[in-house]
PAVEX-340792 format. One record per residue: residue number from 1; residue in one letter; chain; x negated, y negated, z negated of N, C-alpha, C in turn. Coordinates in nm, 4 decimals. Atoms other than C-alpha are relative to their C-alpha. Example, Ala and Ser with C-alpha at 12.3 -4.5 7.8 and 13.67 -1.06 7.14 Angstrom:
! residues 2
SITE/seq/type/mol/npx/npy/npz/capx/capy/capz/cpx/cpy/cpz
SITE/1/A/A/-0.0890/0.1190/0.0000/-1.2300/0.4500/-0.7800/-0.0900/-0.1200/0.0000 .
SITE/2/S/A/0.0820/0.1190/0.0060/-1.3670/0.1060/-0.7140/0.0770/-0.1090/-0.0730 .
//
This chain:
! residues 211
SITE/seq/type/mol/npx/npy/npz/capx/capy/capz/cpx/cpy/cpz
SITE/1/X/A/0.0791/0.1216/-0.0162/-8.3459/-6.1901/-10.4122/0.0882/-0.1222/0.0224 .
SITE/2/X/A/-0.1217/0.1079/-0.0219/-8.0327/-6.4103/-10.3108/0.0561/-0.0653/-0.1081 .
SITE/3/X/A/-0.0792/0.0278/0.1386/-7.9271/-6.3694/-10.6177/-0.0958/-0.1026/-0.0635 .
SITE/4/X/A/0.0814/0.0610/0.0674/-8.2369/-6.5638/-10.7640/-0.0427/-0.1913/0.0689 .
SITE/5/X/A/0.0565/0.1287/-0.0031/-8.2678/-6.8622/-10.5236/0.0969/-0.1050/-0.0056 .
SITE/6/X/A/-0.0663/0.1279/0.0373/-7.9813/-7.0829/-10.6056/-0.0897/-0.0201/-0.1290 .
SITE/7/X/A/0.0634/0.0613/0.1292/-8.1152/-7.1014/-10.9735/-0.1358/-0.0379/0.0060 .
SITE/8/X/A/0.1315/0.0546/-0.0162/-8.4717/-7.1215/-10.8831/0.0183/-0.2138/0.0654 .
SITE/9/X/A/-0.0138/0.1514/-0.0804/-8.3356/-7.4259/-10.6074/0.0682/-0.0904/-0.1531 .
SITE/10/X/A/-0.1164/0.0294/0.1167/-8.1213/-7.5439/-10.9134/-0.1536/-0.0983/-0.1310 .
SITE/11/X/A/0.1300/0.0158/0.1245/-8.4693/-7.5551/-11.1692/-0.0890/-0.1141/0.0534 .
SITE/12/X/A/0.0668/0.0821/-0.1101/-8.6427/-7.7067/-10.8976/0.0137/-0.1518/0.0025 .
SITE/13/X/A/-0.0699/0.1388/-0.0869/-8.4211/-7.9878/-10.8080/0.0062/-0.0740/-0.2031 .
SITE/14/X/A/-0.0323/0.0842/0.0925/-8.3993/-8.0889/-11.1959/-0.1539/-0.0246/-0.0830 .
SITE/15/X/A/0.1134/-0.0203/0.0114/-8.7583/-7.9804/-11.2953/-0.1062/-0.1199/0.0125 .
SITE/16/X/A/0.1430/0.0711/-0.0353/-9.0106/-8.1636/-11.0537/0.0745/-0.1582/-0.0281 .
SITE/17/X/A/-0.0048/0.1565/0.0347/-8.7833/-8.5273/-11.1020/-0.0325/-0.0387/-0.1433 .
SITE/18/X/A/0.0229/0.0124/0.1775/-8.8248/-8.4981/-11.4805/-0.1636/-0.0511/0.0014 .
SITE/19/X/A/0.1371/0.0135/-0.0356/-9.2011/-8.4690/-11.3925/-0.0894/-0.0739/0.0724 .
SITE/20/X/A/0.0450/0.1182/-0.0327/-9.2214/-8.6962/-11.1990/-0.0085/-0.1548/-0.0779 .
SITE/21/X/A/-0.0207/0.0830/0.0730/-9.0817/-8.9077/-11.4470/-0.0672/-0.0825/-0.0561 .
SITE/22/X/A/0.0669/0.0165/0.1411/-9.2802/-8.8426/-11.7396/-0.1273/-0.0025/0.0760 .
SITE/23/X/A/0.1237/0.0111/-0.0585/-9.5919/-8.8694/-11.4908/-0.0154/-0.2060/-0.0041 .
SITE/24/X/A/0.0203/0.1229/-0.0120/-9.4905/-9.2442/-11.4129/0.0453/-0.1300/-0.1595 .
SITE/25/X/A/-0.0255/0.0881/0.1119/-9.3562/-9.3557/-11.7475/-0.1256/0.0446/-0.0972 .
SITE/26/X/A/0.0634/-0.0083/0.0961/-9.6885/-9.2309/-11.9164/-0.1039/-0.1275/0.0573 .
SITE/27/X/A/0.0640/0.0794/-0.0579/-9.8634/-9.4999/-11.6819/0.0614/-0.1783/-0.0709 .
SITE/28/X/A/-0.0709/0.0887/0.0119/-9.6156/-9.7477/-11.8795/-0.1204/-0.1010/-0.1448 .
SITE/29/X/A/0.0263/0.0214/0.1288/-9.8080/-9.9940/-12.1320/-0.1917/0.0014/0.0081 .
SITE/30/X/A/0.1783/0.0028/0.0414/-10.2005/-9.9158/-12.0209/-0.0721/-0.1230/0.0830 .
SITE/31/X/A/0.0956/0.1412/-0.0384/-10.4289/-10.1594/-11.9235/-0.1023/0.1142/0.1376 .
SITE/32/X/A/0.0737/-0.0998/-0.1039/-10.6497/-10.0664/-11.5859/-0.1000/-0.1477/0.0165 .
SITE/33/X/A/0.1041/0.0656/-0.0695/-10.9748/-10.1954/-11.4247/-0.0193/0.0082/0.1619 .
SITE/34/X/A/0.0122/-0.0289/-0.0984/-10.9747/-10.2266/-11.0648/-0.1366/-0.0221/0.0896 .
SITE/35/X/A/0.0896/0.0278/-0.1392/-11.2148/-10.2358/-10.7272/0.0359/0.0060/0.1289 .
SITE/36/X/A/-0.0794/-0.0538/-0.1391/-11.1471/-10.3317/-10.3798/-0.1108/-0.0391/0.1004 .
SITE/37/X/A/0.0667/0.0686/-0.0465/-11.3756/-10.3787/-10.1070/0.0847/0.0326/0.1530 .
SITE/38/X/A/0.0032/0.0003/-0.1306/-11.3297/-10.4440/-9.7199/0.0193/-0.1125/0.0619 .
SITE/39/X/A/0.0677/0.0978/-0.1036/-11.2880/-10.6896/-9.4631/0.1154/-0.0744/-0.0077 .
SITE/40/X/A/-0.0956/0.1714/-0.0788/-11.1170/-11.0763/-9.3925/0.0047/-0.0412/0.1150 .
SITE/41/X/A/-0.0507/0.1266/-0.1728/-10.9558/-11.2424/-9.0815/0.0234/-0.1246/-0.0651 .
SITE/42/X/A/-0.0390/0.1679/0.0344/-11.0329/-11.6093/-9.1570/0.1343/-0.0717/0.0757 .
SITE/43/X/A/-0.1282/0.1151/-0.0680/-10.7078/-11.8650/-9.0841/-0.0824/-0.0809/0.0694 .
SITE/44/X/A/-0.0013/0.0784/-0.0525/-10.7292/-12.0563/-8.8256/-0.0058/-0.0992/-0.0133 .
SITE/45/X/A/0.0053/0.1744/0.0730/-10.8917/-12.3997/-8.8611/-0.0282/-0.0509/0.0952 .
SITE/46/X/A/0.0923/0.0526/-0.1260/-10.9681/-12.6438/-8.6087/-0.1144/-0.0266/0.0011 .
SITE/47/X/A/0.1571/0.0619/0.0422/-11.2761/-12.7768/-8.7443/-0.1143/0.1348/0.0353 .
SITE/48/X/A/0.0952/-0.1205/-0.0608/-11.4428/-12.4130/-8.6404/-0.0003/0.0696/0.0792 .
SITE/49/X/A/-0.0348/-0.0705/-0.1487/-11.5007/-12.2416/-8.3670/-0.1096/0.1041/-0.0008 .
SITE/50/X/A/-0.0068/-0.0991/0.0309/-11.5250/-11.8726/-8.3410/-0.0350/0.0379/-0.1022 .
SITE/51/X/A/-0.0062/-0.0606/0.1535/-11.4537/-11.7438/-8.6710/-0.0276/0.1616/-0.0196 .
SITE/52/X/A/0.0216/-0.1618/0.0297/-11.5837/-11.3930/-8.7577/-0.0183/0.0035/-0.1768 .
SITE/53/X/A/-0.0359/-0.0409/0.1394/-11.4615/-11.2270/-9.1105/-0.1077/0.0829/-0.0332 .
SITE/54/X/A/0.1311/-0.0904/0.0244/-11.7334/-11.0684/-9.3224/0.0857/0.0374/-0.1430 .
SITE/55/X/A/-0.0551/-0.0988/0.0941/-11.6780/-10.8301/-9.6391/0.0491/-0.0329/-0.1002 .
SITE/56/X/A/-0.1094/0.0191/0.1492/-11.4329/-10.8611/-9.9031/-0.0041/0.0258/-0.1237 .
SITE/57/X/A/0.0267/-0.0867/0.1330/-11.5121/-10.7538/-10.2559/0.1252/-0.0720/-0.1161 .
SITE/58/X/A/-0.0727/0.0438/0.0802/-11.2627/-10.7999/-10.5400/-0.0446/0.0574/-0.1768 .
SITE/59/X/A/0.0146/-0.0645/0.1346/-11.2907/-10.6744/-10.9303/0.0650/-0.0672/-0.0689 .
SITE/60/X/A/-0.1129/0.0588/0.0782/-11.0056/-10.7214/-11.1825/0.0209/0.0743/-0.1082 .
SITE/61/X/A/-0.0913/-0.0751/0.0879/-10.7882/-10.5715/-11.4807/0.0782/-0.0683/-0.0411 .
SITE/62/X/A/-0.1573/0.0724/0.0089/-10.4513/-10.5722/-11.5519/0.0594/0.1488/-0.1036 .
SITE/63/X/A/-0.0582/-0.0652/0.0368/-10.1793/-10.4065/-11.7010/0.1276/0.0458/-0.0009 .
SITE/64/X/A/-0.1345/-0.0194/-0.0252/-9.8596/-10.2129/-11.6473/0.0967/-0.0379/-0.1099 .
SITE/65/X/A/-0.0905/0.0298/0.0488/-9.6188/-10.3676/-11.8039/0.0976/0.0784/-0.0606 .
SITE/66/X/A/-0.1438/-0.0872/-0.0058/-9.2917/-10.1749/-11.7265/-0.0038/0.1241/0.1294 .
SITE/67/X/A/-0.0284/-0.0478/-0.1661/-9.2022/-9.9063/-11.4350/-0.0322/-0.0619/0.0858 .
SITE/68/X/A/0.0218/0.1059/-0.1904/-9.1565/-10.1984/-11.1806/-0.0730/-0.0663/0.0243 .
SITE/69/X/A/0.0831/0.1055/0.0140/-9.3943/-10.4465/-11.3226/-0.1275/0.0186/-0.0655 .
SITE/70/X/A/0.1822/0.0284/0.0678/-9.7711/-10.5110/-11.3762/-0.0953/-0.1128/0.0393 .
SITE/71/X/A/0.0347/0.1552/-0.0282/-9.9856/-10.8292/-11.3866/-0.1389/0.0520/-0.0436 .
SITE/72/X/A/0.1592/0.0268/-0.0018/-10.3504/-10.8649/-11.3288/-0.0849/-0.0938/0.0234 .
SITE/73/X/A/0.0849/0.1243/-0.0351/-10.6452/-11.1228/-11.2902/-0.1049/0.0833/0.0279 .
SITE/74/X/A/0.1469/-0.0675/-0.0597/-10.9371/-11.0434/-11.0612/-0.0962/-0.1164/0.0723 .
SITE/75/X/A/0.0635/0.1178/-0.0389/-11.1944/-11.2544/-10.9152/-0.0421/0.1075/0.1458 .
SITE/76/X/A/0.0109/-0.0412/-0.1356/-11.2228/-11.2241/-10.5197/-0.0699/-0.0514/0.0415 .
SITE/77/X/A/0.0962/0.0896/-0.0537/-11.4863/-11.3233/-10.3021/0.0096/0.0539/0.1584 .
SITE/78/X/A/0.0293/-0.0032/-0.1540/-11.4801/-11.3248/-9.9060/-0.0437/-0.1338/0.1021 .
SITE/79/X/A/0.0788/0.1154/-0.0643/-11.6407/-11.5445/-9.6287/0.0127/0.0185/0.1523 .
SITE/80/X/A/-0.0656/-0.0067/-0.1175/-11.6639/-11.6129/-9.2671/-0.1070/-0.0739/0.0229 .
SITE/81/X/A/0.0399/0.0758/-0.0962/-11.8853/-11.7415/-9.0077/0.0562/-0.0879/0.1014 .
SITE/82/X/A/-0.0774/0.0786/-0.1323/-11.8345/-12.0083/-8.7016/-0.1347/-0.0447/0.0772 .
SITE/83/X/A/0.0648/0.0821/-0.0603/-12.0215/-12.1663/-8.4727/-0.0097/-0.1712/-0.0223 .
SITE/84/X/A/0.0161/0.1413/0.0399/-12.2086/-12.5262/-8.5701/0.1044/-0.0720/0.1020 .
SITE/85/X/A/-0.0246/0.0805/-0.1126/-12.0352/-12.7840/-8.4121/0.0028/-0.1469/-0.0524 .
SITE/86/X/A/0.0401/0.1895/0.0563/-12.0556/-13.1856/-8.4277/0.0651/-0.0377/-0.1425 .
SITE/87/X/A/-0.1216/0.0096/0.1053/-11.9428/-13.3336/-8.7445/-0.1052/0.0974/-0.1490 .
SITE/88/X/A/0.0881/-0.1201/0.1282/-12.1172/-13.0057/-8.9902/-0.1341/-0.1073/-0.0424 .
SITE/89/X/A/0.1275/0.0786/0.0310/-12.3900/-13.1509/-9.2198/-0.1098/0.0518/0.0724 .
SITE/90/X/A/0.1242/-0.0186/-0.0669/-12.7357/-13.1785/-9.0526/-0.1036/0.0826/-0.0553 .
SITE/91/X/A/0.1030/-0.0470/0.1103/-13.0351/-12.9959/-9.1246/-0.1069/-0.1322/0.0055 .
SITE/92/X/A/0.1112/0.0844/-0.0431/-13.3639/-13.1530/-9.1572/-0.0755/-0.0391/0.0984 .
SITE/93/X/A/0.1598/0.0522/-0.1326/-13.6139/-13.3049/-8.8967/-0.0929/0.1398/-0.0602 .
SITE/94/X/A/0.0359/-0.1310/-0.0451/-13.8044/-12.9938/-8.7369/0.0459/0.1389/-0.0447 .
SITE/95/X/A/-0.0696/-0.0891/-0.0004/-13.5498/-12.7207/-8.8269/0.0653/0.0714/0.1157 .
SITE/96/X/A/-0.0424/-0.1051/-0.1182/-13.4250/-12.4428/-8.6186/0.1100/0.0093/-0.0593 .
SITE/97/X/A/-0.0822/-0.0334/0.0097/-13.0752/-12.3477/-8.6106/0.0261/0.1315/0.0536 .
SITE/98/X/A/-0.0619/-0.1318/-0.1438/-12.9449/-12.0045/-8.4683/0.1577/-0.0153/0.0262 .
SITE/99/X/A/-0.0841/0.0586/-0.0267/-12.6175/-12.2256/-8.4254/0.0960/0.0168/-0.0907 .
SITE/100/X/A/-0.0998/-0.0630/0.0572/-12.4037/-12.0171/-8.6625/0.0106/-0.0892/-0.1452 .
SITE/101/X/A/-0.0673/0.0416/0.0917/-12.2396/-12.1768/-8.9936/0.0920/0.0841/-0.0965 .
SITE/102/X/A/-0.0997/-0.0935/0.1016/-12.0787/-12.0118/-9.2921/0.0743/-0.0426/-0.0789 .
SITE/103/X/A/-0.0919/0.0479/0.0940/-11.7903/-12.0513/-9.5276/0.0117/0.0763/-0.1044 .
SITE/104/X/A/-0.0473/-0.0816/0.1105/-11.7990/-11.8668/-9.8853/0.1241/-0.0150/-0.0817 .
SITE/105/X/A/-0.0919/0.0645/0.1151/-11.4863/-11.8866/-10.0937/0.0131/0.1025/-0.1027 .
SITE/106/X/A/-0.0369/-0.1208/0.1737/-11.4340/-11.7059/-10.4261/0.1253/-0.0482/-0.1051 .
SITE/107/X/A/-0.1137/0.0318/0.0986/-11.1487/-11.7083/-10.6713/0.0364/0.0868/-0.1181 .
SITE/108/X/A/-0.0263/-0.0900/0.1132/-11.0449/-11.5842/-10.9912/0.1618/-0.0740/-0.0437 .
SITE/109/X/A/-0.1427/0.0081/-0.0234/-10.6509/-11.5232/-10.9661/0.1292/0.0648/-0.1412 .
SITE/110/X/A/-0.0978/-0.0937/0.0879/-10.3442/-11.4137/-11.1941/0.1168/0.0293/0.1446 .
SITE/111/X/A/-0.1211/-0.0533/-0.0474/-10.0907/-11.1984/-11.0076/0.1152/0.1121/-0.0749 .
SITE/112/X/A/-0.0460/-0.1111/0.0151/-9.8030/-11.0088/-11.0485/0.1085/0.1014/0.0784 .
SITE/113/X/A/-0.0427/-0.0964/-0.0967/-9.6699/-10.7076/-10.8829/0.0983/0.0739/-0.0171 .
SITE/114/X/A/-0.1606/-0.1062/-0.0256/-9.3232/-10.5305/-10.8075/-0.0190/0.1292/-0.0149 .
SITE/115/X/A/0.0660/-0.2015/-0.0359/-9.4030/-10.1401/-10.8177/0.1174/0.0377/0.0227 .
SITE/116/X/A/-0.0855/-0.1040/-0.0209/-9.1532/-9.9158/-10.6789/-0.0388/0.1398/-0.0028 .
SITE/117/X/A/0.0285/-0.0925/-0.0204/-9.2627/-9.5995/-10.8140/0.0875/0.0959/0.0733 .
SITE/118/X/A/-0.0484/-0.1336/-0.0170/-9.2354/-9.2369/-10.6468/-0.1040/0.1056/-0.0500 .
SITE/119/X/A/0.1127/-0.1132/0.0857/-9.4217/-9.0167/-10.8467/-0.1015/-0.0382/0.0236 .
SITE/120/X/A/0.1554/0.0271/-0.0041/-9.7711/-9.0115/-10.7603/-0.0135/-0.1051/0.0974 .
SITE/121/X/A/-0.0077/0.1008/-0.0737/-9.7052/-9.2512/-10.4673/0.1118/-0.1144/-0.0393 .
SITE/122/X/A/-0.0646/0.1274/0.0464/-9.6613/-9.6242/-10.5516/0.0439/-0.1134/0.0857 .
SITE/123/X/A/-0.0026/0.1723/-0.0661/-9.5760/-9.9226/-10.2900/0.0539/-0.0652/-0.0792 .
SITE/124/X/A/-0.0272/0.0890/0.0457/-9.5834/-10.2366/-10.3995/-0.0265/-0.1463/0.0547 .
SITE/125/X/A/0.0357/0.2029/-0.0354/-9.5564/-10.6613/-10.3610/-0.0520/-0.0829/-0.0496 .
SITE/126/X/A/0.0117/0.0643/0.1279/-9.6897/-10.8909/-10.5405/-0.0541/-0.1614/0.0426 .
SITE/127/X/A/0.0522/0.1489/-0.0554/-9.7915/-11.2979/-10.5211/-0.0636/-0.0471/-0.1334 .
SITE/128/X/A/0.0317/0.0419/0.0757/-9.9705/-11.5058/-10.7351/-0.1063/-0.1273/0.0383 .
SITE/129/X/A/0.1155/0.1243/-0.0045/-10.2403/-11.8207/-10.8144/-0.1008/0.0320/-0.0458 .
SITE/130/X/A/0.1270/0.0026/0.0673/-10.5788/-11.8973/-10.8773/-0.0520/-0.1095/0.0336 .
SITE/131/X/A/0.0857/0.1427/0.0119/-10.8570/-12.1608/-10.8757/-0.1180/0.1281/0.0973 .
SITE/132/X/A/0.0543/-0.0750/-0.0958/-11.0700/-12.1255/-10.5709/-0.1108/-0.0953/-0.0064 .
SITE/133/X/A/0.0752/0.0651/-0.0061/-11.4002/-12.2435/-10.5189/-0.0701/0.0310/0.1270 .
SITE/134/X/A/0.0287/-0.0170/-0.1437/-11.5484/-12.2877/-10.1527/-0.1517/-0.0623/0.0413 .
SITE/135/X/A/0.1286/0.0769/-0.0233/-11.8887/-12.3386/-10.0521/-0.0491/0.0293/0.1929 .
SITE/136/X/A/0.0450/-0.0194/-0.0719/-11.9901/-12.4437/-9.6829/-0.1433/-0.0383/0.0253 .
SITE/137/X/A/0.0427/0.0695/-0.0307/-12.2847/-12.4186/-9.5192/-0.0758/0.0288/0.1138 .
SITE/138/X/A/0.0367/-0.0076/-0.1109/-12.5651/-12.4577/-9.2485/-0.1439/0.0397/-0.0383 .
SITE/139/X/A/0.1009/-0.0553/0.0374/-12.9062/-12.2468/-9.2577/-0.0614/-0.0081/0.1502 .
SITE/140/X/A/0.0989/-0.0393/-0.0981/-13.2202/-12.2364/-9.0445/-0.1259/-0.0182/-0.0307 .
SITE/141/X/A/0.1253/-0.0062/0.0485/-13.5952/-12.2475/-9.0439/-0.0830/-0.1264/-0.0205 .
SITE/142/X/A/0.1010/0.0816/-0.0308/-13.8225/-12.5023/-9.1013/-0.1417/-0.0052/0.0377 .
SITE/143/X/A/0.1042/-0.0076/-0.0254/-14.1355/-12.5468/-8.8914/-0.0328/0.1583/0.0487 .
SITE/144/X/A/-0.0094/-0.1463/-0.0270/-13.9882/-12.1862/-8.7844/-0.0871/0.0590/-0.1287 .
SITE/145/X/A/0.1041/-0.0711/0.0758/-14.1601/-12.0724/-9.0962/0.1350/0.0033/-0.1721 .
SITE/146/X/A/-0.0869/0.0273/0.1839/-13.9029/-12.1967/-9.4577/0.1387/-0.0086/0.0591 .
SITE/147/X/A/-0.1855/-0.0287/-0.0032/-13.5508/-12.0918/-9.4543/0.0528/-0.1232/-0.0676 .
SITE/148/X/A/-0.0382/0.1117/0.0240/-13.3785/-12.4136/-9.5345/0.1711/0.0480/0.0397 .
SITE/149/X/A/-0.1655/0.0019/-0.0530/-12.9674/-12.4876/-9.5666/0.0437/-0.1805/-0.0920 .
SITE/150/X/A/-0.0948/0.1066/0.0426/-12.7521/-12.7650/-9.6119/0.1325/0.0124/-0.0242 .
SITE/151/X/A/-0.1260/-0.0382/0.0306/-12.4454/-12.7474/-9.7984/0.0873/-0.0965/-0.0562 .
SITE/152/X/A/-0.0983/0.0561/0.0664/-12.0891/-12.8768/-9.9424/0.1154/0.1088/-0.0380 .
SITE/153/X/A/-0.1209/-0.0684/0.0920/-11.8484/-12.7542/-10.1871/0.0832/-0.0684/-0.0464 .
SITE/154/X/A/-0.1629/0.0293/0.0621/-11.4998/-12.7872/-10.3047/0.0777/0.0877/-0.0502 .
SITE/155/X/A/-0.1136/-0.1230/0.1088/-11.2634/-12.6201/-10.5273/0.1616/-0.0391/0.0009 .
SITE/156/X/A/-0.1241/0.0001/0.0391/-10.9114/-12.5986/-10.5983/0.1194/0.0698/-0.0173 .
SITE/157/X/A/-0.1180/-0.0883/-0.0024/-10.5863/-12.4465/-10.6228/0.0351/0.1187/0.0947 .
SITE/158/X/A/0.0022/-0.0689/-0.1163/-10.5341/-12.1707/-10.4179/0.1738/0.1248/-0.0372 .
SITE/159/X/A/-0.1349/-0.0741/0.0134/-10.1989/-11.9114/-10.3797/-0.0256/0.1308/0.0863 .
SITE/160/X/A/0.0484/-0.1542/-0.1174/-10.1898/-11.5611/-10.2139/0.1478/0.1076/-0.0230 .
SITE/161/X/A/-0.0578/-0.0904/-0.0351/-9.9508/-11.2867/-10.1074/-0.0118/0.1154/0.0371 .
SITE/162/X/A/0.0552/-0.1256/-0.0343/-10.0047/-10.9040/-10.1478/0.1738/0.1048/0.0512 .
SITE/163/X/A/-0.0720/-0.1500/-0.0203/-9.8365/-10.5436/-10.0254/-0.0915/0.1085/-0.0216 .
SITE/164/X/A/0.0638/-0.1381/-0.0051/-9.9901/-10.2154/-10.0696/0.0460/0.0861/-0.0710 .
SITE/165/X/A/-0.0480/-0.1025/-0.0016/-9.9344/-9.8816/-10.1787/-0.1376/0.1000/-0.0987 .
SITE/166/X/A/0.0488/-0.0455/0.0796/-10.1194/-9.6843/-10.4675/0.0018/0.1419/-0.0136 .
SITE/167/X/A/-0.0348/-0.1699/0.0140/-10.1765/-9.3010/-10.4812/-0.0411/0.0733/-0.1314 .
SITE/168/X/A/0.0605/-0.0824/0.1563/-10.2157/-9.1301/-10.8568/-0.0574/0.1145/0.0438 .
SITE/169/X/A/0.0742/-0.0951/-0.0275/-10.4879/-8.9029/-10.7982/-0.0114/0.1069/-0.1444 .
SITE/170/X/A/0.0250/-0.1052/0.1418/-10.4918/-8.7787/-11.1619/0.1014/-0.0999/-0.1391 .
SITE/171/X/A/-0.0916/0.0638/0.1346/-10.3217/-8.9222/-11.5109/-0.0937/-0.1840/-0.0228 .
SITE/172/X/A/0.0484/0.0961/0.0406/-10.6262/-9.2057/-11.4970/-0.0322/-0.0730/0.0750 .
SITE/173/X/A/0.0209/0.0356/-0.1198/-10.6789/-9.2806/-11.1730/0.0525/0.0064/0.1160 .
SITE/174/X/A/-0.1289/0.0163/-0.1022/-10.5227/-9.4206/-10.8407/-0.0610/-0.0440/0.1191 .
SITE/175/X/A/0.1018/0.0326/-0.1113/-10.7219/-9.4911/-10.4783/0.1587/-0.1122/0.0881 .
SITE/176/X/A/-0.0527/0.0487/-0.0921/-10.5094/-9.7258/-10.2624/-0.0268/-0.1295/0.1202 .
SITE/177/X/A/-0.0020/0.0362/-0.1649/-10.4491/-9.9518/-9.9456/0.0913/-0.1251/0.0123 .
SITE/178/X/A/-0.0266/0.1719/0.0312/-10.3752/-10.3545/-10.0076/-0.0533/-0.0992/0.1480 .
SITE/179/X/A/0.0419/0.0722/-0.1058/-10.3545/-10.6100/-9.7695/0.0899/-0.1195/-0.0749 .
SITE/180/X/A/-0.0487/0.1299/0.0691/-10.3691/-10.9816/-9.8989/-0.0098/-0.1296/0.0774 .
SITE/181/X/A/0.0014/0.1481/-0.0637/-10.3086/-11.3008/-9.7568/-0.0119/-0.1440/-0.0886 .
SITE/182/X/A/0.0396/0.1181/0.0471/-10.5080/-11.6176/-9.9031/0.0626/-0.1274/0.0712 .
SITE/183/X/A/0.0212/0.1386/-0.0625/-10.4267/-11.9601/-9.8877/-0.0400/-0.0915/-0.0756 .
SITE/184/X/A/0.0617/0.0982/0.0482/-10.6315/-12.2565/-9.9634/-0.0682/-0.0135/0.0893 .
SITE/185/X/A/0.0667/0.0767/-0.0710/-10.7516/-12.5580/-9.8003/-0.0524/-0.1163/-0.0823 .
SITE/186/X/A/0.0907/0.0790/0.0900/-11.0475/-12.7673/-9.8726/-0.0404/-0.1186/0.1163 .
SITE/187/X/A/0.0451/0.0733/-0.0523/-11.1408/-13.1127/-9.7956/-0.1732/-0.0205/-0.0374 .
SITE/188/X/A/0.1500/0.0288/0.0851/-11.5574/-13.1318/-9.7828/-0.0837/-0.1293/0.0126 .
SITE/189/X/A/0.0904/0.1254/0.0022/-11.6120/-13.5042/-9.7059/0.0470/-0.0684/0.1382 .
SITE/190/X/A/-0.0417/0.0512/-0.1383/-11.6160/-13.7626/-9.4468/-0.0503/0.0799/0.1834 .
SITE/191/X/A/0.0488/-0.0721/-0.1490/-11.8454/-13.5607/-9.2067/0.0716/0.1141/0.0665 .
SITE/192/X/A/-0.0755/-0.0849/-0.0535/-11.5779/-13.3084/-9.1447/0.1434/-0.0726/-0.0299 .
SITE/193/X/A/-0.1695/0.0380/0.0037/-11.2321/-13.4669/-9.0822/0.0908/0.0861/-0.0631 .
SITE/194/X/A/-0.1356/-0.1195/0.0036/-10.8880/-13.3085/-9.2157/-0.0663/0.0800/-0.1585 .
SITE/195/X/A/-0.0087/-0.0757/0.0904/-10.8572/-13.0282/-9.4398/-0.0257/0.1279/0.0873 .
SITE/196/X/A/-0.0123/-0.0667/-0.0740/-11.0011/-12.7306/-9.3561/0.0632/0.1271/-0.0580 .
SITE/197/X/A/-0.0934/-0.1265/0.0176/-10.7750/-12.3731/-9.3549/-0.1230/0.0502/-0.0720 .
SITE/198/X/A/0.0839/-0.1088/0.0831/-11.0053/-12.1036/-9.6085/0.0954/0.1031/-0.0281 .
SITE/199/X/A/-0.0649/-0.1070/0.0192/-10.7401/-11.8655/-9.6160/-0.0169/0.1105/0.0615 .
SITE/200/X/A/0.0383/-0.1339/-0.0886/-10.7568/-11.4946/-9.4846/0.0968/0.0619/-0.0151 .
SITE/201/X/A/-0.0901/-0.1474/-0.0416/-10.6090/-11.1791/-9.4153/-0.0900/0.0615/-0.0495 .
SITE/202/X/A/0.1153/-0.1332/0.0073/-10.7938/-10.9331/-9.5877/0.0712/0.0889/-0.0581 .
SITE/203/X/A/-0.0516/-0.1224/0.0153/-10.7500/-10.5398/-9.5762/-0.1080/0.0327/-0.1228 .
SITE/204/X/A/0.0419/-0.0739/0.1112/-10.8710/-10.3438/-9.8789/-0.0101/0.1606/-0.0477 .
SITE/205/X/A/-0.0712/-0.1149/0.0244/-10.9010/-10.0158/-9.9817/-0.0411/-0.0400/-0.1588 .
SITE/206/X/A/0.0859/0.0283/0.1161/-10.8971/-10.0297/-10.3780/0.0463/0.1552/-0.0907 .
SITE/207/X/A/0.0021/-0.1191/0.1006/-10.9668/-9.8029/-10.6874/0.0138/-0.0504/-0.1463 .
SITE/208/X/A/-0.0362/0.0720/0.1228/-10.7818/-9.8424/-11.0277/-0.0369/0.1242/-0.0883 .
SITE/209/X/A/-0.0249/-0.0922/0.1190/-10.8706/-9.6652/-11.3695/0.0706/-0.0671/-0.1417 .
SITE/210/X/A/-0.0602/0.1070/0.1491/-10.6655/-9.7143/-11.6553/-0.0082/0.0848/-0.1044 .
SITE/211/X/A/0.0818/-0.0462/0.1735/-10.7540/-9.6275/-12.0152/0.1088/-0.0856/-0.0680 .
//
């Protein structure tokens, strides 16, 4: 039996890297569709007070390039509550408030990403731009009876910074674990001074198929 496990260790050691190889260079060249959902930590703005992050959704496709490189465009959408405070547009005469205020922003981005494959496990970096569009606003009842809101929007340029880590579950498919950092700030008028922060922190878990 001694006799057999150098060459087995030997087959082994030249074997599974080959295979790993030809696992990550067949990923070279395809195009994928992704999904990511989970949760944002809004940036810090002064203009709001207590900020709570609500759910993250993303949907994209891209394509691997090379080994190291792959570039995608997805359109992201996350948001955030605060508490009203002076300054926020008004509602109407006899409206109810339940004090709270919201911020939607959405974007549709190009990035591209570093890959350091290891076989079926991928980490990776990646940064990129997009055009962001931001809508705040303020909701409550009227006459306690008609849901009523008052709103303002702004758009513009926006930039972002990813990391995460990709697991090949099969030849077409990959589940992983992204965490992105937005930035873009929007001015919505005279009734809110400054510029306000719309950037986040948001965790992800996402799911890629590529065809």
């Amino acid at each position: 039996m001694k006799s057999l496990t150098i060459p087995v260790l030997v087959f082994a050691a030249l074997v599974v890297p080959l295979a790993a190889q030809a696992s990550e260079d067949a990923r070279i060249g395809r195009f994928y569709s992704s999904f990511e959902v989970g949760m944002s930590q809004p940036e810090a703005s002064p203009q709001f007070s207590n900020p709570h992050g609500r759910v993250a959704l993303s949907l994209g496709f891209g394509r691997r390039h090379s080994r190291h490189l792959a570039w995608e465009i997805d359109y992201l959408g996350y948001g955030q509550s605060f508490d009203v405070l002076p300054g926020l547009p008004s509602l109407p005469p006899l409206t109810a408030s339940d004090g709270r205020a919201s911020a939607q922003t959405n974007s549709i981005s190009g990035t591209l990403r570093v890959v350091y494959p290891l076989g079926a496990f991928e980490p990776y970096a990646g940064a990129g731009v997009g055009y962001y569009r931001a809508k705040l606003s303020v909701t409550g009842l009227q006459l306690l009876l008609f849901p009523t809101s008052v709103s303002r929007r702004e758009s513009g340029i926006g930039t972002h910074l990813m990391v995460g880590a990709d697991f090949h579950s099969g030849a077409n498919s990959a589940w992983g674990l992204k965490y992105r950092k937005t930035f873009f700030d929007a001015a919505f008028g005279p009734e809110i001074p400054g510029e306000v922060h719309l950037g986040a922190g948001i965790w992800t878990l996402s799911f890629r198929r590529m065809f």
